[in-house]
C-alpha positions, 0 to 999 in steps of 0.5 A: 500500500502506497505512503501518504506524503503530506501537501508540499506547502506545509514542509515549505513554510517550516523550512522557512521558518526553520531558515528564518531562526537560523538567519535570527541566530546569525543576526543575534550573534554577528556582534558580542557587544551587549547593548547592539546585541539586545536591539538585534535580539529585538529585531530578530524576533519581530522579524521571525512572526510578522510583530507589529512590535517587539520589546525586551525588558532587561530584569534588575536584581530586584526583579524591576525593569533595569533596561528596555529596548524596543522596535516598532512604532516611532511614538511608543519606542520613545515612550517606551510603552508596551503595548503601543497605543497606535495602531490597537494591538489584538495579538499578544506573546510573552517569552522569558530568556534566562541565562545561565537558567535565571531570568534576564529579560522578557521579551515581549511581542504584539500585533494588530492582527488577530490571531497572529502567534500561533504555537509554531510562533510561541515555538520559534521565539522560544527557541530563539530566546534560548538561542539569545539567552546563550549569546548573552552569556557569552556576550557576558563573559567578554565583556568581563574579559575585556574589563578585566583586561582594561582595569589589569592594564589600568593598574598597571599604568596607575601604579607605576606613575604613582611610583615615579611620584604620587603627585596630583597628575597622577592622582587625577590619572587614577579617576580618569581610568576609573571613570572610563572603564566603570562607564561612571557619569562622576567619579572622585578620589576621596582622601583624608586630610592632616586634621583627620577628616575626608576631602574630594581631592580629585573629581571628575565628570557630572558635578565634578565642579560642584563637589571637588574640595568638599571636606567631610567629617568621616565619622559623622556621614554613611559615605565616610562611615562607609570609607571607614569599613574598608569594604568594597560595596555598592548600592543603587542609589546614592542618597543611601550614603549622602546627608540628611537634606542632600539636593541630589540635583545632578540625578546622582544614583547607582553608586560603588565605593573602592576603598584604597586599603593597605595591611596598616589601614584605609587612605581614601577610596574611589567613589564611581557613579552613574546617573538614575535611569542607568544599569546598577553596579554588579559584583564583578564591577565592584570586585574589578574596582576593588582590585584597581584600588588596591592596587592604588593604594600599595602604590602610595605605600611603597611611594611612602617606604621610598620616601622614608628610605630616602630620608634615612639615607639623607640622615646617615650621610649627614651624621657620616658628614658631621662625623668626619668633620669632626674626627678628621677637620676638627680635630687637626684644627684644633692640634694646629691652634694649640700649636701655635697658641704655644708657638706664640707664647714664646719669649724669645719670638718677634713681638709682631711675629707673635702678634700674627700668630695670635691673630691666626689662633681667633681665625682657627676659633672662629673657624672652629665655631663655624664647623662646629655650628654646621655639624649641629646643624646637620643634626638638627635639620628636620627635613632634608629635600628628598624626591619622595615627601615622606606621609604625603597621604596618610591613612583615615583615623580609625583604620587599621594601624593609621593615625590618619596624620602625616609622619605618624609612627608605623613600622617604617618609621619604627625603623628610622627610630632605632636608625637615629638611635643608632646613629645618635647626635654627632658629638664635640668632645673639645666643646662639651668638656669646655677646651678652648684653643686659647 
């Protein structure tokens, strides 16, 4: 018995559909950026059922709508209305797409003709948001590639300008890059000052003019609170961290904070914002961020450990100075002085012989006294010119081993202790035991 074949005009229209997901799959994945990647994800699926409209809703962690794109209607893309109010929409379809099985999006579809999804329809979109749902995880993950790569090659860059010298070029190097690869609208590094408060050092991007200089009492404000902690964190609006009556005019909201911590406390951190209506921080911003500030911040400790070296080095060579003046200079200056004090003492010399030689004698004291000043002063300088000022950046009150004030004790600075106990005060014995020459 012959095998019934079914009519040619089905398998036609199924193999069109089956090419046209196949050509949607090729559109969704010809580019791995996420936000051109979203708009074609929209495309794609008005194109594959005849929709009128199309939108994808971009899920929050709070379950809220983070992100929407659109396509169809002028008037209602702009609005972002779904469903749009012109023309009347009679068909309606409504797909999830998960990633990594959790909830992304919904993708949503409408069309002013009844009927229009059938379930080969709903079928197809399924299958396509599968198909996206895998494509936006890989988009994901090169994203996160390439910002880590970014925050890695920042660090590096940032770490070594602040080697050469901590000064405020670099300081305002250090929220440039942040402010780049965190795509932040403002960011500001925050340091504390000599009296142990918080200071907007550096600013940059919406506002910046508004908050650059600012001085903060740490304990007395969540966001200094918040520096104090030490822990990276972020919310999605900044008014969490500002003051009581905080005008937020510049639309400030998701917020990530990037304390610069080292192993003796916290000197500052980098604040990064965005502006209401933009995606919130994720863990792995703050974890990157959080990388690049340390970073940062073992920076400005070993600028501070070369400074302190340099000090003691210039302590040392000014003890060595002193002492060599006064074992080497001082000491055959004053052997030559009695000498000729003895010399001139003598009865059978010339008168004005004599004379000349007691005049030579007030030269060597004089000379003696000015030696003898200059080694003392040597001693009692308190800041010699090194390249690296020593405690330029001190650490906030209350974190850690820092005591929030520049040249406050710490383990280096332990070591320069016992290094000038070591070397002690350079010493004049003829003076001390009260020898003139005369």
């Amino acid at each position: 018995m012959p095998t019934t074949r079914s009519s040619t005009p089905p398998t036609v229209i199924d193999a069109d559909r089956v090419h046209a997901l196949l050509d949607a799959h090729r559109l969704i994945t010809a580019d791995l950026r996420l936000p051109s990647m979203l708009e074609r994800i929209v495309r794609a699926a008005c194109d594959l059922v005849g929709a009128t409209y199309a939108a994808l809703g971009v899920l929050a962690p709070d379950g809220s709508i983070e992100h929407f794109v659109s396509t169809g209607p002028e008037n209602d893309r702009a609005a972002g209305a779904f469903p749009p109010s012109e023309p009347a929409m009679r068909s309606f379809l409504e797909v999830p797409i998960r990633v990594r099985g959790a909830a992304f999006g919904e993708l949503y579809l409408a069309s002013s003709e009844p009927d229009r999804f059938d379930e080969v329809a709903e079928d197809l979109l399924t299958a396509l948001a599968a198909s996206a749902g895998t494509a936006i995880e890989n988009a994901r993950l090169l994203d996160q590639s390439r910002r880590s790569r970014e925050w890695l090659t920042a660090s590096g860059a940032v770490a070594r300008a602040l080697l050469a010298d901590a000064d405020e070029s670099a300081l305002l190097d250090v929220v440039s890059q942040a402010l780049d690869i965190a795509e932040a609208d403002y960011a500001a590094l925050i340091l504390p000052t000599d009296d142990g408060r918080l200071k907007v050092t550096i600013a940059r991007g919406v506002g910046a003019e508004d908050f650059l200089g600012h001085v903060f009492d740490p304990a007395a404000s969540p966001l200094g609170r918040a520096i104090i902690r030490g822990r990276p964190s972020a919310t999605a609006e900044f008014v969490e961290w500002a003051n009581d009556g905080f005008a937020n005019r510049h639309r400030f909201g998701p917020s990530m904070l990037a304390p610069l911590v080292d192993v003796h406390g916290t000197r500052g951190a980098v604040l990064l914002i965005r502006q209401v209506g933009r995606p919130a921080f994720r863990p792995e911003d703050v974890q990157q961020a959080s990388t690049f500030a340390a970073q940062v911040a073992l920076a400005l400790e070993l600028n501070d450990t070369r400074g302190e070296a340099e000090w003691l080095r210039v302590v040392e060579d000014r003890h060595r100075i002193a002492q060599d003046l006064h074992d080497n200079v001082m000491q055959r200056l004053f052997a030559t002085g009695v000498g000729l004090q003895a010399l001139a003492g003598a009865g059978e010399l010339d008168p004005v012989v004599g004379a000349r030689l007691r005049r030579y004698v007030d030269d060597l004291d004089q000379t003696i006294d000015q030696i003898r000043a200059r080694v003392f002063g040597l001693q009692a300088a308190e800041a010699p010119p090194v390249r690296h000022q020593r405690g330029r950046y001190p650490r906030v009150p209350g974190t850690g081993g820092g005591t929030g004030a520049p040249g406050a004790p710490g383990p280096v600075r332990g070591a320069e202790a016992d290094a000038m106990r070591r070397l002690g005060t350079p010493t004049v014995p003829d003076r001390d035991q009260g020898v003139p020459i005369r």
